[in-house]
C-alpha positions as CSV (number, residue, x, y, z in Angstrom):
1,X,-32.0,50.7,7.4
2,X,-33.4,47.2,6.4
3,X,-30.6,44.7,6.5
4,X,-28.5,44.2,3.5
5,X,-27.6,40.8,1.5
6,X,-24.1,41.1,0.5
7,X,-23.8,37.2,-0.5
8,X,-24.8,36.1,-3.1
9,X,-22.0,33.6,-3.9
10,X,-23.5,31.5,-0.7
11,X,-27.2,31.6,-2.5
12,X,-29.2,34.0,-4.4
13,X,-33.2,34.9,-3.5
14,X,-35.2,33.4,-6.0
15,X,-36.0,36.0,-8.6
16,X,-40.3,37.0,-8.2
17,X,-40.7,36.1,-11.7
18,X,-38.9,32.9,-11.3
19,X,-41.7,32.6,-8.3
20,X,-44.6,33.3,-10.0
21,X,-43.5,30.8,-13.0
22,X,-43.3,27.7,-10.9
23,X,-46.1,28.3,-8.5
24,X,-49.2,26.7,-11.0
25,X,-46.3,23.6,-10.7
26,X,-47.4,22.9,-7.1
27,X,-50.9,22.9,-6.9
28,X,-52.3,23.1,-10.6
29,X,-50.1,21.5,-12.8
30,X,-49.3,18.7,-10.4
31,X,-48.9,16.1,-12.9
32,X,-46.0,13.6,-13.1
33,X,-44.3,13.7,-16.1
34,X,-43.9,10.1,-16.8
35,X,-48.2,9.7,-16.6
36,X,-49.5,9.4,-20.3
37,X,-52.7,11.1,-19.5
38,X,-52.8,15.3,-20.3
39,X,-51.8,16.3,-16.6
40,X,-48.4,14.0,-17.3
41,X,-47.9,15.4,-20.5
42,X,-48.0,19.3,-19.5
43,X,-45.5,18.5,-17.1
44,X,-43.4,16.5,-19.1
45,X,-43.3,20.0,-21.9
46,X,-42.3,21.6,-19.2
47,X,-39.0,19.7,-18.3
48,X,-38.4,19.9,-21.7
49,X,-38.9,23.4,-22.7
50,X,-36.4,24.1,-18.9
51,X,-34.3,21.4,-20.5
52,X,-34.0,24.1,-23.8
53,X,-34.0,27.4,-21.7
54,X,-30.7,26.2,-20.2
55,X,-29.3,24.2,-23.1
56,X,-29.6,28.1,-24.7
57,X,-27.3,30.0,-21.8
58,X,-24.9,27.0,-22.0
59,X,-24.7,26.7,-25.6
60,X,-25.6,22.9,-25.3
61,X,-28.5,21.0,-27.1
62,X,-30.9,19.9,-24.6
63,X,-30.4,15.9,-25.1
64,X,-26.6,17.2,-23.6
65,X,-28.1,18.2,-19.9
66,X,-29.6,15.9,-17.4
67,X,-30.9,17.8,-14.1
68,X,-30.4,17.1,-10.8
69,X,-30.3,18.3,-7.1
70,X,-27.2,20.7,-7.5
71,X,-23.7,21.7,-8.4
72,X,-22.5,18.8,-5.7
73,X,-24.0,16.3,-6.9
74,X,-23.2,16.6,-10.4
75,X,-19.6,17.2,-9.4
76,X,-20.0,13.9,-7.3
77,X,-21.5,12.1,-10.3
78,X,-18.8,13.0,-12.7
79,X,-16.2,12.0,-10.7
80,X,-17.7,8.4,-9.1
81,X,-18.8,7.2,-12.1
82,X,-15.6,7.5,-14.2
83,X,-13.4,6.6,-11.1
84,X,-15.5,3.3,-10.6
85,X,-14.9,2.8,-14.1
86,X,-11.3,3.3,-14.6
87,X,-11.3,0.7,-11.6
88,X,-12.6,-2.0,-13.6
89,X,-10.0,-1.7,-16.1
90,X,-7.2,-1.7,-13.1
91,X,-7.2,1.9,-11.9
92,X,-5.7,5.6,-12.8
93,X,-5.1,9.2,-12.5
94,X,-7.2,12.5,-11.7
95,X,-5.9,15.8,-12.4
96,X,-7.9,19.1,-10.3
97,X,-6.6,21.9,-8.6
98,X,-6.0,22.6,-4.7
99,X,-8.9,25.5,-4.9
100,X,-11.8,23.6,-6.0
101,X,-14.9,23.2,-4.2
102,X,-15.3,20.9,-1.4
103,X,-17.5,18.8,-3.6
104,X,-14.6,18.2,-5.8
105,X,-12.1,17.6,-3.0
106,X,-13.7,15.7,-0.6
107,X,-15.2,13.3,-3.9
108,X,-11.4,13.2,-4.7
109,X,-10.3,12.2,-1.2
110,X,-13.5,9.4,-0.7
111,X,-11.9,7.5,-3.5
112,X,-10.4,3.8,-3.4
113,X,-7.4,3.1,-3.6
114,X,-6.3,2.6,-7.3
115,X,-7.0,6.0,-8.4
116,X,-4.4,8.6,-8.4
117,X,-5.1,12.1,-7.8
118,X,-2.6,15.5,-8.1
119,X,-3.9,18.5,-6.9
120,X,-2.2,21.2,-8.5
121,X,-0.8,24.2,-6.8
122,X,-2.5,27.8,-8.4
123,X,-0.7,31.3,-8.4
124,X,-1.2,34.6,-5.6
125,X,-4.5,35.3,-7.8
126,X,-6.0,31.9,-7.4
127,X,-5.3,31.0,-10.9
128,X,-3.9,27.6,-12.7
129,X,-2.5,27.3,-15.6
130,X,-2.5,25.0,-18.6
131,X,1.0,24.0,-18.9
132,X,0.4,22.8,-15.3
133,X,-2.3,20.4,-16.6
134,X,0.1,19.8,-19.6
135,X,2.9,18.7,-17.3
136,X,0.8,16.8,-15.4
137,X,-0.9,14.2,-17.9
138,X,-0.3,11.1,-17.6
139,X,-1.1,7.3,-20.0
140,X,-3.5,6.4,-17.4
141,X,-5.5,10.2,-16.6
142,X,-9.0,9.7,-17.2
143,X,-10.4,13.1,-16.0
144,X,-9.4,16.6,-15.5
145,X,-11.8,19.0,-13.4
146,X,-10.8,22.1,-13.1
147,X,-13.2,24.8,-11.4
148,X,-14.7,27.2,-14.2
149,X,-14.6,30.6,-11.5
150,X,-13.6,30.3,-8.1
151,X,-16.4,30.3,-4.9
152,X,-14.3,32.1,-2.5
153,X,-11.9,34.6,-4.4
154,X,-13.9,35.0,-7.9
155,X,-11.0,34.5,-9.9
156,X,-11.8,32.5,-13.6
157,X,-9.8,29.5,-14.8
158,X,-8.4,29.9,-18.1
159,X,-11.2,27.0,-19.0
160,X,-11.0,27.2,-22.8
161,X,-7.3,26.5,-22.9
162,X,-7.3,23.6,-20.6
163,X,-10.5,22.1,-22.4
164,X,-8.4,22.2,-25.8
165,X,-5.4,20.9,-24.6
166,X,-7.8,17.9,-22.8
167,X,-9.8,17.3,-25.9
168,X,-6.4,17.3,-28.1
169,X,-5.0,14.4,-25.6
170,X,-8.5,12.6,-25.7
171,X,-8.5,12.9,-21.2
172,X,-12.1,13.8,-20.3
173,X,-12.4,17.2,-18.8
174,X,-15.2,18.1,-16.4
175,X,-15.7,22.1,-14.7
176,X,-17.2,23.0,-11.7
177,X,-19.0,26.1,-13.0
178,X,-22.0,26.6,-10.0
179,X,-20.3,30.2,-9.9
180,X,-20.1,31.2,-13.3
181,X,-23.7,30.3,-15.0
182,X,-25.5,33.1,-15.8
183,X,-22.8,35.4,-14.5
184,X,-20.8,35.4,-17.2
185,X,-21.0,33.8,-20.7
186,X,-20.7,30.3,-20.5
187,X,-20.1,28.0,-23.9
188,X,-19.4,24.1,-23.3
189,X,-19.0,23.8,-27.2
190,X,-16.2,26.8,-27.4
191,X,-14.7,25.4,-24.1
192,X,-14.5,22.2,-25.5
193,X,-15.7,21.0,-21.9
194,X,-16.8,17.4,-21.9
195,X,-18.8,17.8,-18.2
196,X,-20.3,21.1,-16.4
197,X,-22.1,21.5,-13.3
198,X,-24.4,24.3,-12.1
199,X,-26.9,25.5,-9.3
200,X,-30.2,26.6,-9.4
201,X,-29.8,29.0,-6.7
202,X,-26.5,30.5,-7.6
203,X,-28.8,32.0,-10.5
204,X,-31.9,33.1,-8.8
205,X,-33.6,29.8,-9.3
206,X,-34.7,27.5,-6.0
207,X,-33.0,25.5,-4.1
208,X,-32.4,21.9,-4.6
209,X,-32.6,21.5,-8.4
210,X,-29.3,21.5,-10.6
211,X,-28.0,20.0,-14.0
212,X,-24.8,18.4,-15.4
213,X,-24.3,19.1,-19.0
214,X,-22.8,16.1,-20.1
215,X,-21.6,16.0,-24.2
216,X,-23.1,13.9,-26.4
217,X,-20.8,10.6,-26.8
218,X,-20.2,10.2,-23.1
219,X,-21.6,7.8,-20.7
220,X,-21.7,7.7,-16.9
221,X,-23.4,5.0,-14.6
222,X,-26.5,5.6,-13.7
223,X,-26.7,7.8,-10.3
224,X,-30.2,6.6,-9.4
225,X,-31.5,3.3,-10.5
226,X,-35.6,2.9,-10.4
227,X,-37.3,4.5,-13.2
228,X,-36.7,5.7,-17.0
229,X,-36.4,9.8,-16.0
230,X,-33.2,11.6,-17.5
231,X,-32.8,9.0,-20.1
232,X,-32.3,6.1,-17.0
233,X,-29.7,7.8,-15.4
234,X,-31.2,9.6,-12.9
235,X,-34.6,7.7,-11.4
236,X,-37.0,9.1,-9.4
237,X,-40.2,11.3,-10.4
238,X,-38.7,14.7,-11.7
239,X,-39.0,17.9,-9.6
240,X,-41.2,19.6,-12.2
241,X,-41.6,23.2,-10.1
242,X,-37.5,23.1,-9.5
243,X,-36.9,22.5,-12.8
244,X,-39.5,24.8,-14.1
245,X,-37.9,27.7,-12.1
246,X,-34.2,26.7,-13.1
247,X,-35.1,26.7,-16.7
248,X,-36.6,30.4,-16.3
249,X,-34.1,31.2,-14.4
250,X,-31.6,30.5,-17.4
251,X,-34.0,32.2,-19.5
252,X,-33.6,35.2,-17.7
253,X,-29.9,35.2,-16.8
254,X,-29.2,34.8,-20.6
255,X,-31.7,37.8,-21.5
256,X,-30.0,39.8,-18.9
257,X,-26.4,38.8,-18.8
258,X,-24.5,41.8,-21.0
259,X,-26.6,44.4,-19.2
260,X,-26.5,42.3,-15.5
261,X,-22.3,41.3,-15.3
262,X,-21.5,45.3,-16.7
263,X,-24.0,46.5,-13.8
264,X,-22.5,44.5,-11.1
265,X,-18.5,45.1,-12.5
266,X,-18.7,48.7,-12.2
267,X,-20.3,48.6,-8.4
268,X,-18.0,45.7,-7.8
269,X,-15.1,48.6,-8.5
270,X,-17.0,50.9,-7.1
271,X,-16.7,49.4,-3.6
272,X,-13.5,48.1,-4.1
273,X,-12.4,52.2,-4.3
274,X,-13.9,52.7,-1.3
275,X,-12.4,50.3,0.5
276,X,-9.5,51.2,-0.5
277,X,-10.0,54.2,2.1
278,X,-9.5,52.0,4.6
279,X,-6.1,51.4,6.2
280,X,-4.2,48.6,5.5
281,X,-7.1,46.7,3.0
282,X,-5.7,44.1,0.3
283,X,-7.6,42.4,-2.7
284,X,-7.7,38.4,-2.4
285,X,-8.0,37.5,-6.0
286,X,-7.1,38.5,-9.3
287,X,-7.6,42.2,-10.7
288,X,-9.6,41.9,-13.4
289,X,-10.0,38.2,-14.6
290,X,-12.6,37.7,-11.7
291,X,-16.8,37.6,-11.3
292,X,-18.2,40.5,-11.8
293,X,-19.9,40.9,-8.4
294,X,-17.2,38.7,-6.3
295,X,-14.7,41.0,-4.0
296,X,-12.9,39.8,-1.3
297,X,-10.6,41.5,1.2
298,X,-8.9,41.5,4.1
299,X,-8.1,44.2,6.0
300,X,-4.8,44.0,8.4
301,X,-4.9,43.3,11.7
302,X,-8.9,42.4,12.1
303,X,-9.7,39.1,12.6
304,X,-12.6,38.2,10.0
305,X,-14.6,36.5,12.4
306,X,-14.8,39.3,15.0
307,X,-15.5,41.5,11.9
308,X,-18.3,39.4,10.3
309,X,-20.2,39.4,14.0
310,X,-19.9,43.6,13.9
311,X,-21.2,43.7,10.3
312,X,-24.2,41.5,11.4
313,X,-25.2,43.5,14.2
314,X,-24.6,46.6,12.2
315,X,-27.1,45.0,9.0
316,X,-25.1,43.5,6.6
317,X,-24.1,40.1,5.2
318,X,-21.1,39.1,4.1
319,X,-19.1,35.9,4.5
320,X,-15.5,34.4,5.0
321,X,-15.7,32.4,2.1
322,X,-17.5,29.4,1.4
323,X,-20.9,28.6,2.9
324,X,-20.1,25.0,3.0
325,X,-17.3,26.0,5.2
326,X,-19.3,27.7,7.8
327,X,-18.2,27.0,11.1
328,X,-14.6,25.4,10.5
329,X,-11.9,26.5,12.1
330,X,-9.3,25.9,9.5
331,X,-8.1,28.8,7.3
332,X,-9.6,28.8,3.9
333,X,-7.7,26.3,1.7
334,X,-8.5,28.8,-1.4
335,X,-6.0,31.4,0.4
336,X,-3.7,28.9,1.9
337,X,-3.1,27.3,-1.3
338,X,-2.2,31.1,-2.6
339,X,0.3,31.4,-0.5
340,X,-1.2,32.9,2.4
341,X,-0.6,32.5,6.1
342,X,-3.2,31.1,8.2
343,X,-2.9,34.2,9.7
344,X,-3.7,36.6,6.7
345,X,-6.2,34.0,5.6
346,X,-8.4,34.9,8.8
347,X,-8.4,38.8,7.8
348,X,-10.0,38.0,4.7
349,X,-13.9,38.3,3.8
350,X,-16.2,37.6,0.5
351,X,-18.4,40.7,-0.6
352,X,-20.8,39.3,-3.7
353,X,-23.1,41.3,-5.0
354,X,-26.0,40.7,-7.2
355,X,-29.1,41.2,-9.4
356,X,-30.6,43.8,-6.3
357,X,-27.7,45.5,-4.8
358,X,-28.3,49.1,-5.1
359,X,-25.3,51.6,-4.8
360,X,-27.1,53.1,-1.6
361,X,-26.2,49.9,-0.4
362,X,-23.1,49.3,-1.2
363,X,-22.1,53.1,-0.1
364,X,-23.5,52.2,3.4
365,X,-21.3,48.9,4.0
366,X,-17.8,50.8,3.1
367,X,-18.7,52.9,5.5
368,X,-20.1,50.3,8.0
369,X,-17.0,48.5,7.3
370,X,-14.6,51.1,7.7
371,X,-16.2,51.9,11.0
372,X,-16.2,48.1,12.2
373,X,-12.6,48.0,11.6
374,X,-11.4,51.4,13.5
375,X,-13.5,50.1,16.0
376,X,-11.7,46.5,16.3
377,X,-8.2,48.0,15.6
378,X,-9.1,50.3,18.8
379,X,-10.1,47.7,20.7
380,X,-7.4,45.4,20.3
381,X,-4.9,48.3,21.1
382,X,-6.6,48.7,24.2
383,X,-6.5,45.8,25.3
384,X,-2.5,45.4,24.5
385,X,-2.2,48.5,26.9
386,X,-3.9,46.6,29.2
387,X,-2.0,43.7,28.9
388,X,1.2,46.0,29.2
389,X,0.4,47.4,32.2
């Protein structure tokens, strides 16, 4: 059996028609879209009709989004520009949540001193709520971010309260929302969001190309300083064939996204059922409010790295969490801050599934799975025998 790609919350392949969109961008329609001449203009129609593609999935206008290289450093852009200028006028107060992405947090933490930050705890499910922000508002809080759907466990912030209850206090509220575009339906007007950020590749577009939808009456410093492109914000010669592909990406994704999140919910249960066969299994995340195509578990007694090597060797990939996390030997602070041990946070792993997971396939890892784990559980037993003896 070929291997199979069980993680798409790390990245998604980019989509063949995305491919076959942004090729002529690379060798053809090379131009730069700040040239006058006819080459500079076809590019610069075609940052513009990307710039409409996903201004239609997020319910924006297109004026609203400005792209750049990804979810981190939008998230980065948000939160250094308003920080640097609530420092000029003396300092003040950030409001996210202990389960945010590390772009968030580590942004947060790189801060000077004179800006404030509470990180607020979440529930068992992952979740925060908005008489937590409400509590938590003070004179001088000048941003709120709250992530829109959560990387590790799937579960989605009630985003829509918390953007009402920031818009009726006048505090500027920015979402991490790299894992919800063009997963589920996305609305920065109905959210009442004043910032968004989102990935090309979490949505079957390339790599290295992002936007931040940022609402019209807002300003942030520049990021990039050089050149006119993205209104003078963001200098440097646009990545046309990036762009390109994100905007078709969007395109697609909002075509698809009914049909798509139902598709991937009932497989995502599907599995889940399955797994359930398997002794001692328990859901990280909430029930229902979650991704459609995000489950993770942890199954008793089996340590996840041990586990993730098995499933590897065996054809399938799957993750502990996080991608930018790889390699660290703390426990996921998403389960930690849920209440979990360090201990039951190393049982846990991330199944996503996405626009080509096939039931075959997803048949074939609960029972890869289930294997894996009899086969760990029996090894570990045999070697406390050993021990014993």
């Amino acid at each position: 059996m070929k291997p199979v790609y069980l993680d798409y919350a790390a990245t998604t392949p980019v989509d063949a028609r995305v491919v076959q969109k942004i090729l002529p961008y690379f060798c053809e329609q090379f131009g730069n879209p700040s040239s006058l001449y006819a080459a500079g203009r076809a590019a610069r129609q075609a940052v513009s009709q990307a710039r409409r593609q996903l201004a239609a999935l997020l319910d924006a206008e297109p004026d609203e989004l400005f792209f750049t290289s990804g979810g981190s450093e939008s998230d980065n852009w948000v939160i250094r520009s308003l920080a640097e200028a609530a420092l000029r006028h003396g300092g003040g107060h950030i409001i996210t949540t202990k389960v945010e992405h590390h772009a968030v947090l580590h942004a947060c933490e790189a801060l000077p001193q004179g800006i404030e930050v509470t990180y607020l705890d979440v529930d068992a499910e992952g979740r925060v709520q908005p008489e937590q922000v409400e509590e938590a508002l003070r004179p001088d809080t000048f941003l709120v971010t709250v992530m829109t759907a959560n990387n590790e466990v799937g579960t989605i912030e009630p985003i829509a309260a918390i953007g009402a209850l920031c818009r009726a206090r006048g505090v500027f509220f920015h979402t991490d929302a790299v894992q919800a575009v063009g997963h589920i339906p996305v609305s920065v007007k109905d959210w009442q969001v004043d910032a968004l950020s989102l990935s090309g590749h979490k949505l079957y577009g390339p790599k290295g190309v992002g936007a931040l939808y940022l609402r019209r009456g807002h300003k942030l410093a520049p990021l990039i300083y050089g050149g006119a492109q993205e209104r003078g914000l963001r200098a440097g010669t646009e990545n046309t064939a990036g762009i390109v592909g994100l905007g078709f990406a969007a395109a697609i994704a909002e075509a698809e996204l009914h049909e798509e999140s139902g598709r991937l919910q009932a497989l995502r249960d599907h599995l889940f059922a399955l797994l359930q066969e398997i002794p001692g299994v328990r859901l990280n995340g909430a029930q229902d409010n979650r991704l459609p195509g995000n489950l993770n578990v942890a199954i008793e007694g089996v340590d996840h790295e041990t586990l993730l090597i098995r499933l590897d060797l065996m054809g399938f990939a799957v993750s502990a969490g996080s991608a930018c996390s790889a390699g660290s030997l703390e426990p996921s602070h998403v389960l930690t801050a849920m209440g979990q041990t360090p201990e039951q946070a190393a049982q846990a792993i991330r199944v996503t599934l996405g626009r080509f997971t096939t039931e075959e396939e997803v048949e074939a890892f609960a029972k890869a799975l289930g294997q894996a784990a009899h086969d760990i559980r029996r090894q570990s037993d045999a070697c406390l025998c050993f021990l014993s003896t």
